[in-house]
Gaussian input, Z-matrix of N, CA and C with variables (Angstrom, degrees):
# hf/3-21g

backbone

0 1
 N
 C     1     B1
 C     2     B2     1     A1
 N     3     B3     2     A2     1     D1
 C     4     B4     3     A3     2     D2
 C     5     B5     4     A4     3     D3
 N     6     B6     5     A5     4     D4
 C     7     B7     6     A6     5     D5
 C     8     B8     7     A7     6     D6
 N     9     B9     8     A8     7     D7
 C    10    B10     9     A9     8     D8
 C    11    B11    10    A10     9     D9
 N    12    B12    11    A11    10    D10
 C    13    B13    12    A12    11    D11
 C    14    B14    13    A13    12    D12
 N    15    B15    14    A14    13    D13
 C    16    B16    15    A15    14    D14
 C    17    B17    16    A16    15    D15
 N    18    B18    17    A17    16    D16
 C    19    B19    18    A18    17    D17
 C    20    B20    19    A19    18    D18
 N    21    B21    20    A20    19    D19
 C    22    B22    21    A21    20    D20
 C    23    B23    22    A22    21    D21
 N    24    B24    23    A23    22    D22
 C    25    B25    24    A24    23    D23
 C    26    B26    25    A25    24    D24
 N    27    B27    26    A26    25    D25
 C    28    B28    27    A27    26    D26
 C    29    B29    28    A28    27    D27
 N    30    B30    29    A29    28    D28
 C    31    B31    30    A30    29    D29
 C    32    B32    31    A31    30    D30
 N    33    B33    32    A32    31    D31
 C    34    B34    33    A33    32    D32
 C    35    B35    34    A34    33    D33
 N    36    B36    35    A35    34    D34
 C    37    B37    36    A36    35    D35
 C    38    B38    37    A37    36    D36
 N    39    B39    38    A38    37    D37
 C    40    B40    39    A39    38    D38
 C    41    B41    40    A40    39    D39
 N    42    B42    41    A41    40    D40
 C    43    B43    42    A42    41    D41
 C    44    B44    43    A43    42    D42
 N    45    B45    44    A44    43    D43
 C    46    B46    45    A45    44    D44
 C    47    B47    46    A46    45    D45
 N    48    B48    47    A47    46    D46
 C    49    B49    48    A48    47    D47
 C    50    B50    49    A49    48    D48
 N    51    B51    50    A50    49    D49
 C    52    B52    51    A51    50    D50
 C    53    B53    52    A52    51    D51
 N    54    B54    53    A53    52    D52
 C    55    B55    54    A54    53    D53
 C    56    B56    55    A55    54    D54
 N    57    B57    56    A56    55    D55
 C    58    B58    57    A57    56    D56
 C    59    B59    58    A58    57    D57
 N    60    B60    59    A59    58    D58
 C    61    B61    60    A60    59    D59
 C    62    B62    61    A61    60    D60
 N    63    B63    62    A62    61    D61
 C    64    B64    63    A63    62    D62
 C    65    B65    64    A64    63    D63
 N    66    B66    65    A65    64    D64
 C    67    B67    66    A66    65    D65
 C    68    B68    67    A67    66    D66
 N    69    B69    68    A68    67    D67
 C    70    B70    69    A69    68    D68
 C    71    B71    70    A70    69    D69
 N    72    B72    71    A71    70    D70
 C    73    B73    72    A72    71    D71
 C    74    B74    73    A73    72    D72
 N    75    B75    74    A74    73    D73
 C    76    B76    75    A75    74    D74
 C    77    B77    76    A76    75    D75
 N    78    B78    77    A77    76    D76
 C    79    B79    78    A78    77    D77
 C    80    B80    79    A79    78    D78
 N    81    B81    80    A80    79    D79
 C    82    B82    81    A81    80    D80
 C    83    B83    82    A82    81    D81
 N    84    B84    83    A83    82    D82
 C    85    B85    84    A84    83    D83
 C    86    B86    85    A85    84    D84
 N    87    B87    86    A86    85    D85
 C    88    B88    87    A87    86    D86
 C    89    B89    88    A88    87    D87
 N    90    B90    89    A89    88    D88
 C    91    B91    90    A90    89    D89
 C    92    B92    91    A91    90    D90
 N    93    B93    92    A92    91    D91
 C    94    B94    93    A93    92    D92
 C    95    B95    94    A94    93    D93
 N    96    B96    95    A95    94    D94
 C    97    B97    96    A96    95    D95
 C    98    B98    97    A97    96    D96
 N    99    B99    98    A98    97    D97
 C   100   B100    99    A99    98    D98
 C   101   B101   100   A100    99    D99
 N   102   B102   101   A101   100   D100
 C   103   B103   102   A102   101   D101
 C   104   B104   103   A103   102   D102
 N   105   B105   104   A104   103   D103
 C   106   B106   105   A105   104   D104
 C   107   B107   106   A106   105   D105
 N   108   B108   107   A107   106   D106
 C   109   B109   108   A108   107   D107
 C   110   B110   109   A109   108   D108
 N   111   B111   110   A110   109   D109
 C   112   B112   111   A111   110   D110
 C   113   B113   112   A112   111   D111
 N   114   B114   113   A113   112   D112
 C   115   B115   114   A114   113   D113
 C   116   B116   115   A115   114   D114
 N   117   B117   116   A116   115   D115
 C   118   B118   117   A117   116   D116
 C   119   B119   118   A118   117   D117
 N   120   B120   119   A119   118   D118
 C   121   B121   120   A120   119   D119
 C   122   B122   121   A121   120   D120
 N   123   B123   122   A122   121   D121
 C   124   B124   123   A123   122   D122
 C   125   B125   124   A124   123   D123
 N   126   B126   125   A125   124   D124
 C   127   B127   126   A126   125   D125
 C   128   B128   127   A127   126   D126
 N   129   B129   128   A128   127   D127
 C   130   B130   129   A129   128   D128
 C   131   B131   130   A130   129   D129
 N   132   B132   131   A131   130   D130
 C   133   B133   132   A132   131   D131
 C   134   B134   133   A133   132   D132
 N   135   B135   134   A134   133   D133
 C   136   B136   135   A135   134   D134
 C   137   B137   136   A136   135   D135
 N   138   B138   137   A137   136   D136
 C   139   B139   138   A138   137   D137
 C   140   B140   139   A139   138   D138
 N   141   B141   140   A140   139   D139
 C   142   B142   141   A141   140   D140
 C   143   B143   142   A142   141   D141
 N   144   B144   143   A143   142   D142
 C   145   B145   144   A144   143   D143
 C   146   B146   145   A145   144   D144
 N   147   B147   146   A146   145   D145
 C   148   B148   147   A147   146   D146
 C   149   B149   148   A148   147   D147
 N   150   B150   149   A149   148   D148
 C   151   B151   150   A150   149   D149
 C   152   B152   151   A151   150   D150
 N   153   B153   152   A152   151   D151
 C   154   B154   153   A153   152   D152
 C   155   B155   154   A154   153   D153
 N   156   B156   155   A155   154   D154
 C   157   B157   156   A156   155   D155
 C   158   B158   157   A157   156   D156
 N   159   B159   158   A158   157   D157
 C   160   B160   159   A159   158   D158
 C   161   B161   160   A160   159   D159
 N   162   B162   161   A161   160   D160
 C   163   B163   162   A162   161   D161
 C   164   B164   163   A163   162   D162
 N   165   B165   164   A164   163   D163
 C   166   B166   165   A165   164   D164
 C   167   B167   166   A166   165   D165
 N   168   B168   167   A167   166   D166
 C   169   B169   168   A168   167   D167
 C   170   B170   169   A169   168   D168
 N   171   B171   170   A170   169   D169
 C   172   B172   171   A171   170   D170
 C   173   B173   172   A172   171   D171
 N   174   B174   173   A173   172   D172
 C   175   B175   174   A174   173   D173
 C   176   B176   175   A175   174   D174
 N   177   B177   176   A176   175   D175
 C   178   B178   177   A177   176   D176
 C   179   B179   178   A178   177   D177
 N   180   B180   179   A179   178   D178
 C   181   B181   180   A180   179   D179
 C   182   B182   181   A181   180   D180
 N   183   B183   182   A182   181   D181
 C   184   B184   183   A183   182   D182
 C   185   B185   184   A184   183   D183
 N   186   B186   185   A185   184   D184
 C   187   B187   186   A186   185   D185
 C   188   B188   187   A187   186   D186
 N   189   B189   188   A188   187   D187
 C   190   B190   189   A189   188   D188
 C   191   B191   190   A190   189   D189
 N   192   B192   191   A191   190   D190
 C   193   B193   192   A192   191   D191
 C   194   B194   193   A193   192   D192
 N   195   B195   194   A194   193   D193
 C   196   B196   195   A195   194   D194
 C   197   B197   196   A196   195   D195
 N   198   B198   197   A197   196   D196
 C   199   B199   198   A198   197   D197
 C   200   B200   199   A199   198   D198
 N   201   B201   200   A200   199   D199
 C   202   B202   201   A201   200   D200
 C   203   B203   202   A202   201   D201
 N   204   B204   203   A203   202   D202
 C   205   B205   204   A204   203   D203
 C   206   B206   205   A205   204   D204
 N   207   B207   206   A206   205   D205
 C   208   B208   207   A207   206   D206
 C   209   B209   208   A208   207   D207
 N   210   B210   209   A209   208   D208
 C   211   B211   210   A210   209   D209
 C   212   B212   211   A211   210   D210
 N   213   B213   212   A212   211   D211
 C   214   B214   213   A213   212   D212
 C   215   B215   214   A214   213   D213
 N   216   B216   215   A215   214   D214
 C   217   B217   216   A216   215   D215
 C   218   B218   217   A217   216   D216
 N   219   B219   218   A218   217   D217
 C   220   B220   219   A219   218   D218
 C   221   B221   220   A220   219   D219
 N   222   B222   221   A221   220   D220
 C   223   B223   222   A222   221   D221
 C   224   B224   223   A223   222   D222
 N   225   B225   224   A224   223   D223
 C   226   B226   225   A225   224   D224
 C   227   B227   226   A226   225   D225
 N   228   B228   227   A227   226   D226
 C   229   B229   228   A228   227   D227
 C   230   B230   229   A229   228   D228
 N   231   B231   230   A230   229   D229
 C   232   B232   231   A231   230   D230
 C   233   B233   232   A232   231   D231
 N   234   B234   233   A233   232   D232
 C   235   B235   234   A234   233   D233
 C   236   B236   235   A235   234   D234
 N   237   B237   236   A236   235   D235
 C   238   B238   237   A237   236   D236
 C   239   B239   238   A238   237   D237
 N   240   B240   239   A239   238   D238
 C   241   B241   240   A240   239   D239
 C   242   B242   241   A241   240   D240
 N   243   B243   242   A242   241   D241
 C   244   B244   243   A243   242   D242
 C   245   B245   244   A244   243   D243
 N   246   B246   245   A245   244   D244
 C   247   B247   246   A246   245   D245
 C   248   B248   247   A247   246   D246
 N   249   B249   248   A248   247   D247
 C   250   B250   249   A249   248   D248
 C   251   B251   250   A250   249   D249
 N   252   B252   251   A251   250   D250
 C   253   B253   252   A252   251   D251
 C   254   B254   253   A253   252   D252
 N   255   B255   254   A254   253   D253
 C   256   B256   255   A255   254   D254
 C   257   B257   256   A256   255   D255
 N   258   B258   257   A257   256   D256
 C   259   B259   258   A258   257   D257
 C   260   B260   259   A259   258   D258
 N   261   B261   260   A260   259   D259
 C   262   B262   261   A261   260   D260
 C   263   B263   262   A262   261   D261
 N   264   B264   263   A263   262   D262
 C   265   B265   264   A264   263   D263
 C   266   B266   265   A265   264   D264
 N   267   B267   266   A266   265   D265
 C   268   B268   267   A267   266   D266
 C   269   B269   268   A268   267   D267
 N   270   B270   269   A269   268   D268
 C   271   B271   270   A270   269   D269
 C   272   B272   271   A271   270   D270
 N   273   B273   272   A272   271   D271
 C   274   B274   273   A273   272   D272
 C   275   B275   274   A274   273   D273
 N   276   B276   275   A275   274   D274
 C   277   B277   276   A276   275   D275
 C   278   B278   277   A277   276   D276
 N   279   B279   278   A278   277   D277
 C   280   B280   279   A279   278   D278
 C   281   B281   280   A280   279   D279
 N   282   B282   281   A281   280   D280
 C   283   B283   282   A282   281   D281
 C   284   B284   283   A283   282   D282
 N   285   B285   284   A284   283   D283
 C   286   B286   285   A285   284   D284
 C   287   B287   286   A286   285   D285
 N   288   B288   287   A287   286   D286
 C   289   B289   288   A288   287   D287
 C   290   B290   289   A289   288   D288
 N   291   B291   290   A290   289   D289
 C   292   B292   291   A291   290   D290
 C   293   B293   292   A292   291   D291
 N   294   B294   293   A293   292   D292
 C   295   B295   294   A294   293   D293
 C   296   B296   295   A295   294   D294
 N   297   B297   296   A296   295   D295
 C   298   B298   297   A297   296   D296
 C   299   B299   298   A298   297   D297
 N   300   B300   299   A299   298   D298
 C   301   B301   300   A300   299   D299
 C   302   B302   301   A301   300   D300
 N   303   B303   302   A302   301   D301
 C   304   B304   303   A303   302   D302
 C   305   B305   304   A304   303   D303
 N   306   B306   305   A305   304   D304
 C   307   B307   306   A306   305   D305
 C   308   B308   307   A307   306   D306
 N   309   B309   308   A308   307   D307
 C   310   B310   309   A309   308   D308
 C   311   B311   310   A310   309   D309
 N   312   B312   311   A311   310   D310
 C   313   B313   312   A312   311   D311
 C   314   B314   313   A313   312   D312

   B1=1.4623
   B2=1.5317
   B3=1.2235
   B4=1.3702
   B5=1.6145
   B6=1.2699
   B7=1.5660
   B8=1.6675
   B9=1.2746
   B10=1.9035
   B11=1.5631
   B12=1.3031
   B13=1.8525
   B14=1.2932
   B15=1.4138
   B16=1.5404
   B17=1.3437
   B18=1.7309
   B19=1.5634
   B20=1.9682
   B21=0.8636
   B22=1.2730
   B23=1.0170
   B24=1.8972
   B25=1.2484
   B26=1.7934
   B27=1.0210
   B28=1.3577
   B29=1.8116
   B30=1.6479
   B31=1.6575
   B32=1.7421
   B33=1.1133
   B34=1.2025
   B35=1.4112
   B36=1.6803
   B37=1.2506
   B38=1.4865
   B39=1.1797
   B40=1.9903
   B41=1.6649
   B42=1.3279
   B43=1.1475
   B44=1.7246
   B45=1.6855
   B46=1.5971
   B47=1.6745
   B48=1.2959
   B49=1.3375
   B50=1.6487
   B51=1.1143
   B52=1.6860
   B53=1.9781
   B54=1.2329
   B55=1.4917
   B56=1.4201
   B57=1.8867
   B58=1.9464
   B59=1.6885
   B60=1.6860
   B61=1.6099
   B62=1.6935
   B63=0.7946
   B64=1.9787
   B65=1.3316
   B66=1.2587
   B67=1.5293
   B68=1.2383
   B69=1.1117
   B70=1.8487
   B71=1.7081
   B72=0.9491
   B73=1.6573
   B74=1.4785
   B75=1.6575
   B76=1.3223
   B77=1.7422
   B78=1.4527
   B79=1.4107
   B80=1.7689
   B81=1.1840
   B82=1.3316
   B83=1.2737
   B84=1.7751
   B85=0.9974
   B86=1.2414
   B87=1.6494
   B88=1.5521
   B89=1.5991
   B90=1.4703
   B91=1.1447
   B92=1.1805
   B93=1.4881
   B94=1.4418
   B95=1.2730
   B96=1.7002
   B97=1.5180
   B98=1.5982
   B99=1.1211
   B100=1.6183
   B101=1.6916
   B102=1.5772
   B103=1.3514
   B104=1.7166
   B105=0.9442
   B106=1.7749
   B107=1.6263
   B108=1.3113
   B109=1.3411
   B110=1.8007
   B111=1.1234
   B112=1.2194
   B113=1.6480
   B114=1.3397
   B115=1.5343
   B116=1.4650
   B117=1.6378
   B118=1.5664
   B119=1.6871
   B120=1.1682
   B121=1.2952
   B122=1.6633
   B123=1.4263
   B124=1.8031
   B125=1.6586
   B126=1.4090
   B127=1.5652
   B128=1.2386
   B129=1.5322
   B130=1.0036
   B131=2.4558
   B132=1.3955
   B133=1.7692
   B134=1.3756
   B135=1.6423
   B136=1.7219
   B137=1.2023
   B138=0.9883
   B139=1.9402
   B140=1.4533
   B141=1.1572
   B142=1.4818
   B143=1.1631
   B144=1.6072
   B145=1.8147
   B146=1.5347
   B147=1.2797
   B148=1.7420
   B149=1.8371
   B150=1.3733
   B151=1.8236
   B152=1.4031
   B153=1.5463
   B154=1.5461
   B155=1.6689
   B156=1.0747
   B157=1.4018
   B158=1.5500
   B159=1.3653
   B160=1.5363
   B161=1.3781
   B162=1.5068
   B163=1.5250
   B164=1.9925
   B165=1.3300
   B166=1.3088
   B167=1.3552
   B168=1.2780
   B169=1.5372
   B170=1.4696
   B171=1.5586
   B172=2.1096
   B173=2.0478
   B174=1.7690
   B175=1.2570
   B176=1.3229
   B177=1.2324
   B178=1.7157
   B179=1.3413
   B180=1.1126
   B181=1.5670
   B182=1.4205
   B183=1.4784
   B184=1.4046
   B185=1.1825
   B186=1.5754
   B187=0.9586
   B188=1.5482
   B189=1.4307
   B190=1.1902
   B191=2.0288
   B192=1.0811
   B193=1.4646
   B194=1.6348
   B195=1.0279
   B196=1.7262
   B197=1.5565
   B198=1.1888
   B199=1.6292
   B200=1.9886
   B201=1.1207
   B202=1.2660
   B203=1.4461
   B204=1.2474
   B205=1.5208
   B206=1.1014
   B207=1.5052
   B208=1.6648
   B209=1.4221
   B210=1.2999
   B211=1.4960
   B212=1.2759
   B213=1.3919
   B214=1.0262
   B215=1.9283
   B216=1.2852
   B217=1.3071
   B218=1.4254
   B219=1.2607
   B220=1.6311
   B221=2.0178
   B222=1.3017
   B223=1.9495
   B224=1.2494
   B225=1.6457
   B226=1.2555
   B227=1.8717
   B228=0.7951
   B229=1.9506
   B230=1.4169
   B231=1.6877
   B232=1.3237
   B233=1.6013
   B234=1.5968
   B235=1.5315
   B236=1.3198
   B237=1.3479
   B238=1.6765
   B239=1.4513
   B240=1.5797
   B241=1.6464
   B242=1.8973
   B243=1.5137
   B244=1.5527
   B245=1.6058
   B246=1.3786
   B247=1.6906
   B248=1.3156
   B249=2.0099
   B250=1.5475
   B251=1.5181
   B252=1.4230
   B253=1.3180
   B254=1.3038
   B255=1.8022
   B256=1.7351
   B257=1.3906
   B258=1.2188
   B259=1.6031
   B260=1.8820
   B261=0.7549
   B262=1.6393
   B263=1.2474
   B264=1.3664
   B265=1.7666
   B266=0.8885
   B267=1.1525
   B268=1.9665
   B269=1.3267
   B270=1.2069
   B271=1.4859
   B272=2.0365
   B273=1.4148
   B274=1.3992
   B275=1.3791
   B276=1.3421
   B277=1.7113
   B278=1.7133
   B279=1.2371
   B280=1.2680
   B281=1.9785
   B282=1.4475
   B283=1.3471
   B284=0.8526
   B285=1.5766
   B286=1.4652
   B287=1.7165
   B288=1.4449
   B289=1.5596
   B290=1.4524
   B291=1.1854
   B292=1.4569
   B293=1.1564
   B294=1.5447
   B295=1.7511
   B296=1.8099
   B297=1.4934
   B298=1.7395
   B299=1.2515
   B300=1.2036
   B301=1.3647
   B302=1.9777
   B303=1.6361
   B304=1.7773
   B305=1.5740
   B306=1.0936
   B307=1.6421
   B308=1.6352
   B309=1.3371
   B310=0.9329
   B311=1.5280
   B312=1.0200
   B313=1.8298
   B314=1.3526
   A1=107.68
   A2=121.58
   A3=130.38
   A4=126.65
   A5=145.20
   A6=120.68
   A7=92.75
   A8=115.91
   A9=105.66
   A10=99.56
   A11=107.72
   A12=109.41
   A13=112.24
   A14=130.58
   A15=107.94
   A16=139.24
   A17=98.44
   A18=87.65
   A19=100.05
   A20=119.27
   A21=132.41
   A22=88.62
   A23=124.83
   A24=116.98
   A25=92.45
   A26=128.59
   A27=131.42
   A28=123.26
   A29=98.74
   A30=103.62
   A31=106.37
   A32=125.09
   A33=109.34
   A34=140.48
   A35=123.48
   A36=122.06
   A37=108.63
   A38=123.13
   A39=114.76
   A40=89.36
   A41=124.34
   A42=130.68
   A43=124.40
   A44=77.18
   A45=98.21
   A46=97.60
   A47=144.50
   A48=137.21
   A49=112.13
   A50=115.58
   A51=127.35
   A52=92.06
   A53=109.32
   A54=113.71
   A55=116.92
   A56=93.31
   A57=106.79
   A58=102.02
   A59=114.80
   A60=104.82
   A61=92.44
   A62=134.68
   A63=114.68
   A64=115.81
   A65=120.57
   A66=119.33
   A67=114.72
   A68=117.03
   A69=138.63
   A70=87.73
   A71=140.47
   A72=145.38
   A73=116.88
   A74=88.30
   A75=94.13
   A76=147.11
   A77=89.95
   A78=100.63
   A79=96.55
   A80=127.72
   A81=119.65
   A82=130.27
   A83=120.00
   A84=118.70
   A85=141.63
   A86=101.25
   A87=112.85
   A88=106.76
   A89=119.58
   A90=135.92
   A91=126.97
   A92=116.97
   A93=141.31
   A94=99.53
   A95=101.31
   A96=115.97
   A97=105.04
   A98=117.50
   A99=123.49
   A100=113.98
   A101=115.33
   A102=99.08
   A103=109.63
   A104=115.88
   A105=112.42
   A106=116.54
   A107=97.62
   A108=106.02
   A109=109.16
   A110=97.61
   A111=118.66
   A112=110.06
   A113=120.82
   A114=136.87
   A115=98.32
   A116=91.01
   A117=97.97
   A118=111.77
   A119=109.88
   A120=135.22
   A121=116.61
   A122=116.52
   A123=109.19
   A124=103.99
   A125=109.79
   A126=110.30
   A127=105.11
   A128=147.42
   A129=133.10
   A130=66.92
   A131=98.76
   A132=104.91
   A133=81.75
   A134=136.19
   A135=112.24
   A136=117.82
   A137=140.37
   A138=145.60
   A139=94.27
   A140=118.81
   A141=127.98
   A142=121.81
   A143=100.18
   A144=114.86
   A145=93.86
   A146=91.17
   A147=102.68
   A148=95.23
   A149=104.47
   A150=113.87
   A151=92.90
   A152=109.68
   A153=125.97
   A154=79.99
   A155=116.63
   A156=96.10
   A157=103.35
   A158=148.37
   A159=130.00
   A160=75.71
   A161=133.18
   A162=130.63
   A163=100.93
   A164=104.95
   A165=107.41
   A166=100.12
   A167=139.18
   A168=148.26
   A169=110.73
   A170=86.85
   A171=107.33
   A172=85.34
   A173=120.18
   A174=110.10
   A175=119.55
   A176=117.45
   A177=108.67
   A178=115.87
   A179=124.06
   A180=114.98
   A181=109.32
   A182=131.10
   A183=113.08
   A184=116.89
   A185=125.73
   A186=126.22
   A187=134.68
   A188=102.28
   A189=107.10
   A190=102.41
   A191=108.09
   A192=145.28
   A193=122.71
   A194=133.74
   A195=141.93
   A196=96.45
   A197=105.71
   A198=117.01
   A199=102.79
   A200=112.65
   A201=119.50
   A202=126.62
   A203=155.52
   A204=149.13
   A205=109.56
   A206=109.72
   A207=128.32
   A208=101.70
   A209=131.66
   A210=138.44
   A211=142.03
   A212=105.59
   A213=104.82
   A214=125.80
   A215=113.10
   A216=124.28
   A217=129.14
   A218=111.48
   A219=103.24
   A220=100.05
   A221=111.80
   A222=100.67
   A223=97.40
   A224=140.64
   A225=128.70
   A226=86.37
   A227=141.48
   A228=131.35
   A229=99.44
   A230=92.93
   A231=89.56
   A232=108.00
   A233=109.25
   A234=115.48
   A235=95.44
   A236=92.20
   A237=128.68
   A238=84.91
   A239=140.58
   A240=136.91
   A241=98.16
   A242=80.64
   A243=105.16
   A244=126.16
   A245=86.74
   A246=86.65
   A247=100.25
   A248=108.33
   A249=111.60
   A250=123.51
   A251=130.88
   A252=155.79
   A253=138.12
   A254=81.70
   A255=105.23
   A256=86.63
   A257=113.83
   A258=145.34
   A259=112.84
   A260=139.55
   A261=132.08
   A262=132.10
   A263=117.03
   A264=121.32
   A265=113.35
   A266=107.16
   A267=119.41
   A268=103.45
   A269=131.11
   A270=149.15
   A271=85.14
   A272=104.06
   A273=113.12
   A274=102.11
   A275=110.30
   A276=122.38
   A277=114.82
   A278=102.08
   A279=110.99
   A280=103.30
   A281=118.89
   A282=106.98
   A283=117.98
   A284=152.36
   A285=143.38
   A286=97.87
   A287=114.27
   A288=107.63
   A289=126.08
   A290=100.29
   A291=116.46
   A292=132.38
   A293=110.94
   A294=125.65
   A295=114.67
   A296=95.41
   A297=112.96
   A298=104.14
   A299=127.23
   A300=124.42
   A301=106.75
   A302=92.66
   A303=90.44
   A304=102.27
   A305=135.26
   A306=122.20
   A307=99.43
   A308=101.33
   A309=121.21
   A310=129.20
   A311=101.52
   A312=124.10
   A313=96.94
   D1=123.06
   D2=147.76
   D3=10.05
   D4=127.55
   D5=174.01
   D6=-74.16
   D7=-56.48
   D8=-165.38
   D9=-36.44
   D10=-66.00
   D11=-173.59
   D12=-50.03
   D13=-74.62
   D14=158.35
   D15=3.46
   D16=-63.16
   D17=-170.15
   D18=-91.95
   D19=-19.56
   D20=178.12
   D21=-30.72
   D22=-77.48
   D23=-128.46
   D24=-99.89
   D25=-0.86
   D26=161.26
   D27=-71.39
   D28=-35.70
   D29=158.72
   D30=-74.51
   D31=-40.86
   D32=167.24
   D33=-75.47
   D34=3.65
   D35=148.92
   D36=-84.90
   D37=-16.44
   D38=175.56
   D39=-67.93
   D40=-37.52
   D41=-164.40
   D42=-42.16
   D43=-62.16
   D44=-173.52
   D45=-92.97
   D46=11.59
   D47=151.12
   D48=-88.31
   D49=-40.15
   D50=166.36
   D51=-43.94
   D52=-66.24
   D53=-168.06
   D54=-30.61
   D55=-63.78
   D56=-170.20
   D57=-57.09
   D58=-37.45
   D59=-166.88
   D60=-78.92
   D61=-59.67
   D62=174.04
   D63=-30.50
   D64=-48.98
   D65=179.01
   D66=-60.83
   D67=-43.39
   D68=174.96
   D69=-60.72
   D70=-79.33
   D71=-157.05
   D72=-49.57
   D73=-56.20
   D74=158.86
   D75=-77.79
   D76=-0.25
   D77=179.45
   D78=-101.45
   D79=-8.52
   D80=160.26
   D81=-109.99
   D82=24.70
   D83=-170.00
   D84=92.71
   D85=-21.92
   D86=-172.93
   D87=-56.20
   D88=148.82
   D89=152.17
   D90=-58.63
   D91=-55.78
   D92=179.06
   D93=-118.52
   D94=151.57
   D95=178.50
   D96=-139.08
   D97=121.02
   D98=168.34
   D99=-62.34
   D100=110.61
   D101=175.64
   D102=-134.32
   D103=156.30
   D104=171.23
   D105=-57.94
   D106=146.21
   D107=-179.55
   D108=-80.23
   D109=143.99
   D110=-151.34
   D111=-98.56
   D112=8.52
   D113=166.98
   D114=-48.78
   D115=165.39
   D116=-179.42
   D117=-109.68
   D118=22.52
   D119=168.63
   D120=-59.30
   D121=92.40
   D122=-175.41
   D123=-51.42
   D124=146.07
   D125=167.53
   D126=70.49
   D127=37.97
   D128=-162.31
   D129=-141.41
   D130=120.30
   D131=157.93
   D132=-136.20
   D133=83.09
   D134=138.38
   D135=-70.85
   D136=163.34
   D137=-159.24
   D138=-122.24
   D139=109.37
   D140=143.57
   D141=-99.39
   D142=137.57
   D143=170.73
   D144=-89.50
   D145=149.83
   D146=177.07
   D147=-167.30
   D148=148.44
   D149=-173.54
   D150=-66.82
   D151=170.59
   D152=-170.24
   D153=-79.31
   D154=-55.55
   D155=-156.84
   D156=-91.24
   D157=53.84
   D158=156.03
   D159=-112.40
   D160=-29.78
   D161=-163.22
   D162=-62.70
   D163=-41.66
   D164=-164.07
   D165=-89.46
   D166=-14.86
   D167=162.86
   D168=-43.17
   D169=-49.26
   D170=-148.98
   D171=-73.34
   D172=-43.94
   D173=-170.60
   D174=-73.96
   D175=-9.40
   D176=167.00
   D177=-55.56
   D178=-3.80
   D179=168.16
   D180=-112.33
   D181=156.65
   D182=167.34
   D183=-84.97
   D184=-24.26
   D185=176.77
   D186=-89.99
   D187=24.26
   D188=-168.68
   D189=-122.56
   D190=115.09
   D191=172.72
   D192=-46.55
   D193=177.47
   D194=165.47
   D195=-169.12
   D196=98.82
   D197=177.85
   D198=-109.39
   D199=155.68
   D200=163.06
   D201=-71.10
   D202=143.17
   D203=-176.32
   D204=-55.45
   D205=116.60
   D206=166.17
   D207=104.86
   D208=5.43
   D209=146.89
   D210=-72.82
   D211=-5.30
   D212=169.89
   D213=-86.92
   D214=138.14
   D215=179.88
   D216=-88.11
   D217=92.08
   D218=-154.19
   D219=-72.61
   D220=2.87
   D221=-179.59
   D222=-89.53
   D223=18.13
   D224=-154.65
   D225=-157.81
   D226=-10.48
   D227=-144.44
   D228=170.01
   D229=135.78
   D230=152.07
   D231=-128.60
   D232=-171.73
   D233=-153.87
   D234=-115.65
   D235=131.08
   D236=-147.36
   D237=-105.03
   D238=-64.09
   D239=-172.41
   D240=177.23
   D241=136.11
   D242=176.44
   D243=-98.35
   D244=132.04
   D245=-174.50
   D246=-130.92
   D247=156.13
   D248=-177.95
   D249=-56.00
   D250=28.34
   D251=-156.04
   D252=-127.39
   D253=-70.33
   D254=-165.46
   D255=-160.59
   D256=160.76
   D257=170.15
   D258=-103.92
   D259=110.83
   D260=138.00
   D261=-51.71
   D262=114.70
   D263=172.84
   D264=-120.14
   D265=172.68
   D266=-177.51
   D267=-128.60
   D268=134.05
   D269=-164.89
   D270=-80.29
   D271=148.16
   D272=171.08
   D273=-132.12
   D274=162.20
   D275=163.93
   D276=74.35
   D277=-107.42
   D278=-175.26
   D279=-125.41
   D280=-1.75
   D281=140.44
   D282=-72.59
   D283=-22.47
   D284=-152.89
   D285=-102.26
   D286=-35.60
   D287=160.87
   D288=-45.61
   D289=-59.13
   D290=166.45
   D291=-52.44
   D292=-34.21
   D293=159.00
   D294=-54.03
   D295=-32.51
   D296=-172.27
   D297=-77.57
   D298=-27.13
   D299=-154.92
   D300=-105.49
   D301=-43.29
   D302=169.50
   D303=-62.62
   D304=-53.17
   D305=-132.01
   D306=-69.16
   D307=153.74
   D308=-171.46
   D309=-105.34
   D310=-5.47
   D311=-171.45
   D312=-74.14

């Protein structure tokens, strides 16, 4: 298998587990929701808090990410805005195809 596809579909299971705990957060009100960082790094669960809604901001794109600081991969993404937390990226090239093709939303 491919490394882009590889890690593709490994950012896209942080993906779709990030999803169910927003739905969960937001179905109880929460403000903030703790979710895994979403790098394509195997073995990598750091826990970011992030608000229900920058979380639901960041998924209107498919290609757009919630990684932890210093995760981001600039041969794959670039950096969309930094926060004392987490970073936002955007998948480029032929990760960002691949970003299009896992998501599930």
């Amino acid at each position: 298998m491919p490394q882009i596809r590889r890690r593709a579909i490994n950012e896209g299971i942080f993906r779709e587990v990030n999803e169910q705990i927003e739905k969960l957060g937001a179905a109880q009100g929460q403000r903030e929701i703790q979710i895994v960082c979403e790098c394509s790094e195997l073995g990598c669960a750091e826990p970011i808090v992030i608000g229900v809604g920058a979380y639901a901001d960041a998924r209107r794109d498919p290609r757009t990410f919630i990684v932890a600081p210093g995760h981001h991969d600039p041969t794959i993404e670039i950096l969309i805005a930094e926060h004392d937390n987490y970073m936002l990226v955007r998948k480029i090239g032929d990760a960002a195809d691949e970003a299009v093709i896992t998501w599930t939303r």
